[in-house]
N, C-alpha and C positions, 0 to 999 in steps of 0.2 A: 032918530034921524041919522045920527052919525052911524048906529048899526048895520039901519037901510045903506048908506054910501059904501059904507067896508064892504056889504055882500054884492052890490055893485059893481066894485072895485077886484074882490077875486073872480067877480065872474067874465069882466073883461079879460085880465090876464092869464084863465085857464082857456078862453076863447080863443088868444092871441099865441099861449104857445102852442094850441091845437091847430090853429092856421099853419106856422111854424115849423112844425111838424109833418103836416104834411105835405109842404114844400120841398121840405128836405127830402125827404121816401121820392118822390117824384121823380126829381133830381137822380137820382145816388138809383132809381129803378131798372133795370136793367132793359135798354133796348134791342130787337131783332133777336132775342134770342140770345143773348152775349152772357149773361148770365149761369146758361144752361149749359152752354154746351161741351164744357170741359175741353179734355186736350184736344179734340177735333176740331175745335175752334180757333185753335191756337197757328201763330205760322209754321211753315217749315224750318227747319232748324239746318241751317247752312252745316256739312262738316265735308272734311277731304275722305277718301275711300281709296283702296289699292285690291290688285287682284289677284286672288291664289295662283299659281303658277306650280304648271310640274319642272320639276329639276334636279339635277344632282348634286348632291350638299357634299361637300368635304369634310370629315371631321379633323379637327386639330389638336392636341395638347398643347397647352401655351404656358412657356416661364418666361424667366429671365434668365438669360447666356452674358458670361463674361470670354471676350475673344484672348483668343492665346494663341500666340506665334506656334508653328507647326513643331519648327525646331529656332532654339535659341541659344546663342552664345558668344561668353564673355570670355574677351581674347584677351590673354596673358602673355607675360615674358618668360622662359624657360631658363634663361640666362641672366646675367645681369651683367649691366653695362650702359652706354651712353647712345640715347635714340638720334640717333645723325640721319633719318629722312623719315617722314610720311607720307605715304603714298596712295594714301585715302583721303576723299571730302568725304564731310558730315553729310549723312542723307543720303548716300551713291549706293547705287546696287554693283554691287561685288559677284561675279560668279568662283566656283572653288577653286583654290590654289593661285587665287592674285594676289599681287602683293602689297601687302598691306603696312606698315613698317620696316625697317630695317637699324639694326644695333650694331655697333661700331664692332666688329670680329677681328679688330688686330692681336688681341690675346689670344685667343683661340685657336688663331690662325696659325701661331707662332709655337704655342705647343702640339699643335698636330705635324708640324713640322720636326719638332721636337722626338715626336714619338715615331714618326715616316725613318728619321735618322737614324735611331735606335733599330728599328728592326733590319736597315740594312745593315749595321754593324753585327749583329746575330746571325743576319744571312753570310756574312762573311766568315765569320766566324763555324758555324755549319761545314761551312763548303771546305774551309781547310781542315777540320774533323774528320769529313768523308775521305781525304785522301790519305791522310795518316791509317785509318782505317784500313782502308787498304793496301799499303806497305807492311802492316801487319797482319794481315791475312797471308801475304808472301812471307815476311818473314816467319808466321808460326807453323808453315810448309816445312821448311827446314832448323827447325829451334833455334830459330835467330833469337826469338820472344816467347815471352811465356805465353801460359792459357790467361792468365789474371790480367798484365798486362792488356791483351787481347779485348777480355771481355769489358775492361773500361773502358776504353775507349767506343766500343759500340755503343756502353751508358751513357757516357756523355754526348754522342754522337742524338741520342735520343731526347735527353736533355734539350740541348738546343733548340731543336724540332719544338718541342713545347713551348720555350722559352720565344719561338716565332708565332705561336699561335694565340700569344697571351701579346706579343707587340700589335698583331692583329687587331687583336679582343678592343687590345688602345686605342688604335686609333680610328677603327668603327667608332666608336667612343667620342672622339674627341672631335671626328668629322661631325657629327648629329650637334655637337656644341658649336660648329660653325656654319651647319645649315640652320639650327634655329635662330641665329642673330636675324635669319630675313623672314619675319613672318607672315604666313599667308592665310585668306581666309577658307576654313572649314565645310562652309557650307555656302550654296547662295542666297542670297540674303539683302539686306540692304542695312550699312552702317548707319550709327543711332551717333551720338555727341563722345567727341574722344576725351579721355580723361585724362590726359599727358599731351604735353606740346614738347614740338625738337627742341632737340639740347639739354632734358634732362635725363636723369641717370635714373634707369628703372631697374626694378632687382624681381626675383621672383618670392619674395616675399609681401610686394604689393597686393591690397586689398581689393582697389577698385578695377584693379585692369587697367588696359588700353581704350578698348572698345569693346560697345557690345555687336555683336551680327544676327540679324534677326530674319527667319525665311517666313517671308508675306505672301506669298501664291505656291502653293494653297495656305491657307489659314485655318485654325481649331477653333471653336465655341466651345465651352465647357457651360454646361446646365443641368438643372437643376428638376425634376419633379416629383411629386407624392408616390410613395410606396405601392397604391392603391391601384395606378395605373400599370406596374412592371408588367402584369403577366398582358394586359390586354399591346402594350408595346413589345414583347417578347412574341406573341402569338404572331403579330405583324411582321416584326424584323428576321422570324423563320421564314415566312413567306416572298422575302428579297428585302430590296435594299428600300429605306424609307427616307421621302426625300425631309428637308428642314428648310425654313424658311426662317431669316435674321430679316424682324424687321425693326423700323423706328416707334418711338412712344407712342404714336396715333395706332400702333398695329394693322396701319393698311398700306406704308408705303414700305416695300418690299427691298430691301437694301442687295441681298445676294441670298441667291440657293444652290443647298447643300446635299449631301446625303450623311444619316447616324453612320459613325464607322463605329463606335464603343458603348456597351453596355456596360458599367461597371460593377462587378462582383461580388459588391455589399451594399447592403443600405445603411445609410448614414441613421446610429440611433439615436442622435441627439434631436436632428430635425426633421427624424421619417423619412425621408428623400432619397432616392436614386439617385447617383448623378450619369450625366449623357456626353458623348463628345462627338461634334458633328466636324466638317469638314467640307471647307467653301472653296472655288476655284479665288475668290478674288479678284476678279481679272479689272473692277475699277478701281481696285486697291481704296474700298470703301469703308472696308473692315480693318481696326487696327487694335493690338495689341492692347490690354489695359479695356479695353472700351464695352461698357453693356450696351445690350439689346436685347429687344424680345425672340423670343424663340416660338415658330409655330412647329409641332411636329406632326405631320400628316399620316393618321392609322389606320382611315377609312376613308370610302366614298358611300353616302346613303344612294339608289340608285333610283331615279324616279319618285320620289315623295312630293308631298302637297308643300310651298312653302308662300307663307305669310310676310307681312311687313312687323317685324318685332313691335310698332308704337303699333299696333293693332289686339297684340293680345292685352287684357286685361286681369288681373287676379279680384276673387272673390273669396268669400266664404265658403262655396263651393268647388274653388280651386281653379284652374286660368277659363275664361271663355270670351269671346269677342262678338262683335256685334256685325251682324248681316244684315245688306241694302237689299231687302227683297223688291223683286220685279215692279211691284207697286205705291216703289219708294218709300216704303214702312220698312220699321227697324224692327229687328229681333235678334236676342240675348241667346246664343248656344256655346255649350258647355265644350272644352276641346281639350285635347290629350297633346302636349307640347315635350318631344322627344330632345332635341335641342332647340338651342337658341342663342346666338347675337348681339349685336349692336344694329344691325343691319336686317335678319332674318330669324323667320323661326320654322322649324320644321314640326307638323301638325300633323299626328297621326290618325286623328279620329276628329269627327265635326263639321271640316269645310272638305268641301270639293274644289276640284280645280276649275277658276273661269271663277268663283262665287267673288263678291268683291264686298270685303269687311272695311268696317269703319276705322281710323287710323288716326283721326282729332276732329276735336270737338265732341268730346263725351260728356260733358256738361250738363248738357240739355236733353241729352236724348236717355229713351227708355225703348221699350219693348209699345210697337206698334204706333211708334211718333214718326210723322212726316217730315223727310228730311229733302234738302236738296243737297246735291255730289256735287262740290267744287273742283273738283280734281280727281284723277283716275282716270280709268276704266268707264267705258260707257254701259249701262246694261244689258243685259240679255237679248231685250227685244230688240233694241235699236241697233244692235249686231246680226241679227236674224234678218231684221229687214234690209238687207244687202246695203250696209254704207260704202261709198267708195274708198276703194285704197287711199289712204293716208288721211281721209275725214274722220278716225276713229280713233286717234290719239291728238295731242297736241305735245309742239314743241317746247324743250325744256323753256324757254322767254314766255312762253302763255301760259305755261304752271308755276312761274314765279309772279306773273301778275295773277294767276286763279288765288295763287295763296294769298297774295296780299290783300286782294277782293274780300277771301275768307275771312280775315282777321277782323276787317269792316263788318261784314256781313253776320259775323257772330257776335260783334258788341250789339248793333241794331237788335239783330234777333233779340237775344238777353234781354233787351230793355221792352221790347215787343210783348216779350211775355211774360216780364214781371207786372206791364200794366196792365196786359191781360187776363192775369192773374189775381191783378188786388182788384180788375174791375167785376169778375167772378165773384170774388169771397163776398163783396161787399153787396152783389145782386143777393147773394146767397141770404145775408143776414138782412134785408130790406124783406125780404121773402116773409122770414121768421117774425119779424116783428109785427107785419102786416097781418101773421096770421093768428097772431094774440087774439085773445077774447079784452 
C-alpha cells in the first residue's frame, strides 16, 4: 500500500513540474518573431554625425616661447656721487635721451674748471714763447743770438703746443664726467622698479643699478623645437618670411602675430632642439618679458584636402577608420589614411569624400549595417538633392545644443532598448533549444 502511494506521489509531482515547465517555455517563447530577428529587429541607435568638407588646412609647428624684451637695459652711474633728482615714474615709457636721474656734479664741475684754467695759462704762455721767437729770428739775422739759443726756443715753443693738447685731452675728459652726472635713457622703452631713491649716494661700483629700461614694441619670443623639423622650417623660411603665432594654454586664443627673424646655428645637443626667435609688433602690449606661451609656426598650407571632425576618426587594429551614415541610414566601418590631425580636425587623404558625413558619438552601439538615426549634422544626400529651402538644411547653434542634449536621452533609452532586446533574443533562442530536445 505505502508503495502503491509513493508511485503515486512521484507521479503527481513529475506531472506538476512538467505543467511547470511548460508554463515557463510559453512564457519566456518568443513572440512576432522577436526572437529571430537579430540586429534588424533592434531600434535605431541615436548618434551625432559631421560632414567632410573641402578646405584648406594650415600646417603649424607648435612649442613653447619664452618672450624677451627686444633690447634690455640696466642703467648705471658712471660717476659717483649723491642722486639729488629722479626724473622718472616706475612703469613710464621713456623715449632715447630723456632724462632719467641726475647726480649732484659740483665736483666735476669744479675740476673741469680747474683744467679750462690750466690750458689758459699754457695758452698764455705759448703766445709769449711765439714772440720771443721771433725777436730771435731777428736777432740771429745779425748775431745778436746764437743758433742754439735760437733753436730752443722753437722747442719749447713746440712744447707748449702739446702741453695744450694734453690740457684739451683734460678737459674732454672731465666734461663727459659732468655730462654723465645727468643720465639718460638709451633706448625706448618703458622703466621697470627703481633700485635707489634721492638722496642717496651711488658709485659706479653698484651691483643693482638704478633702473632697468626695457624696449616692449616690438617684442622677441625665444623657442624651442625638435631637430627633426630644421630642414623642413629652413626649406620654408628660404621661400620668405614665416609668419608665428603666440598663443594662450587653450592654443586657440591668439594673443599677437609675428614673423621668425632667427634660425639659430646650432642645435642644442643636450635636448635635440633648435632654438627660434620670432618677433611681435606688440601693439596691446600683451606680451611681456619673463612670460611663456605657446608658439604656432606656420610651414605650410595643405590646399584643398578632404577634412573630418577629429571625434570622428577611430583607431583600430587595422589602423584609423571612421564610420559612414550611408543614404539608407545604415552604418559602415571604412578604413582611412589620416595625414594630419587636431583637436578640432583631421585631414583624410584616402576613404571619405567630401559631402559624406561620418559618425562623430555614439560608437557604442553601432557596427557595420546597424540603423541609426542623425541627431546632429548634416542632412543626407537625398534630402539635399530634393531641393530644401535655404536655411531648412542646417540648424542653429541653440537647436544643436538641444539635438545634443536629446542625444544623451536618446542614447541611454536606446542602450536599455537593446540590451532587453537583446536578452529577450538570447533567451527566445535557448526556449528554442530546449523545446527541441528529444
Amino acid at each position: 500500500m505505502n508503495s502503491l502511494f509513493r508511485r503515486f506521489l512521484v507521479v503527481v509531482a513529475i506531472g506538476a513540474a512538467v505543467v511547470g515547465t511548460y508554463q515557463l517555455l510559453g512564457r519566456g517563447a518568443p513572440k512576432d518573431g522577436a526572437g529571430t530577428g537579430g540586429l534588424n529587429a533592434e531600434p535605431p541607435v541615436p548618434v551625432l554625425a559631421g560632414e567632410a568638407r573641402i578646405a584648406d588646412v594650415p600646417v603649424y609647428l607648435v612649442g613653447v616661447g619664452t618672450v624677451r624684451a627686444l633690447n634690455m637695459v640696466m642703467v648705471r652711474t658712471q660717476v659717483s656721487g649723491t642722486l639729488v633728482r629722479i626724473a622718472f615714474r616706475e612703469g613710464q615709457n621713456v623715449k632715447r635721451g630723456d632724462v632719467l636721474v641726475e647726480i649732484d656734479p659740483t665736483i666735476y664741475k669744479a675740476q673741469l674748471d680747474q683744467q679750462m684754467a690750466k690750458k689758459a695759462l699754457d695758452e698764455a704762455m705759448l703766445a709769449n714763447s711765439r714772440v720771443d721767437l721771433e725777436r730771435y729770428t731777428n736777432l740771429l739775422k745779425t748775431n745778436a743770438v746764437t743758433r742754439q739759443q735760437y733753436d730752443t726756443q722753437k722747442a719749447t715753443i713746440d712744447q707748449q703746443e702739446a702741453q695744450l693738447r694734453v690740457d684739451q685731452g683734460l678737459i674732454d675728459n672731465q666734461r663727459a664726467y659732468v655730462n654723465w652726472c645727468t643720465i639718460r635713457s638709451p633706448i625706448d622703452g618703458r622703466t621697470g622698479i627703481r633700485q635707489v631713491d634721492q638722496g642717496n649716494i651711488v658709485s659706479t661700483t653698484d651691483s643693482n643699478g638704478i633702473v632697468v629700461v626695457t624696449e616692449l614694441q616690438p617684442i622677441a619670443v625665444l623657442f624651442n623645437l625638435p631637430q627633426q623639423q630644421l630642414s623642413r622650417v629652413n626649406r620654408a623660411f628660404a621661400k620668405g618670411s614665416l609668419n608665428v603665432e603666440a598663443t594662450e594654454a587653450n592654443n586657440h586664443t591668439v594673443i599677437d602675430s609675428g614673423t621668425l627673424q632667427v634660425v639659430n646655428n646650432q642645435v642644442d645637443q643636450t635636448t635635440g632642439t633648435v632654438q627660434y626667435k620670432a618677433e611681435f609688433p606688440n601693439k596691446d602690449m600683451q606680451l611681456w618679458p619673463g612670460q611663456f606661451v605657446n608658439i604656432q609656426l606656420l610651414v605650410d598650407t595643405l590646399r584643398q584636402v578632404v577634412v573630418v571632425p577629429s571625434a570622428a576618426i577611430q583607431r583600430g587594429p587595422n589602423g584609423a577608420f571612421v564610420y559612414l551614415v550611408q543614404p539608407d541610414s545604415t552604418i559602415k566601418a571604412v578604413n582611412v589614411t589620416v595625414t594630419q590631425q587636431d583637436d578640432t580636425g583631421a585631414v583624410v587623404a584616402s576613404g571619405v569624400a567630401a559631402a559624406d558625413r561620418v559618425v562623430t558619438s555614439g560608437f557604442g552601439q553601432i557596427a557595420n549595417g546597424r540603423k541609426v538615426i542623425v541627431s546632429g549634422g548634416s542632412p543626407p544626400r537625398e534630402a539635399a538633392d530634393q531641393g530644401l529651402p535655404s536655411g531648412q538644411g542646417g540648424q542653429s547653434a541653440q537647436d544643436s545644443q538641444s539635438l545634443q542634449k536629446r542625444f544623451g536621452q536618446q542614447t541611454q533609452m536606446g542602450g536599455v532598448a537593446a540590451d532587453a532586446s537583446l536578452r529577450r533574443g538570447s533567451e527566445g533562442t535557448r526556449n528554442e533549444a530546449r523545446n527541441a530536445r528529444p
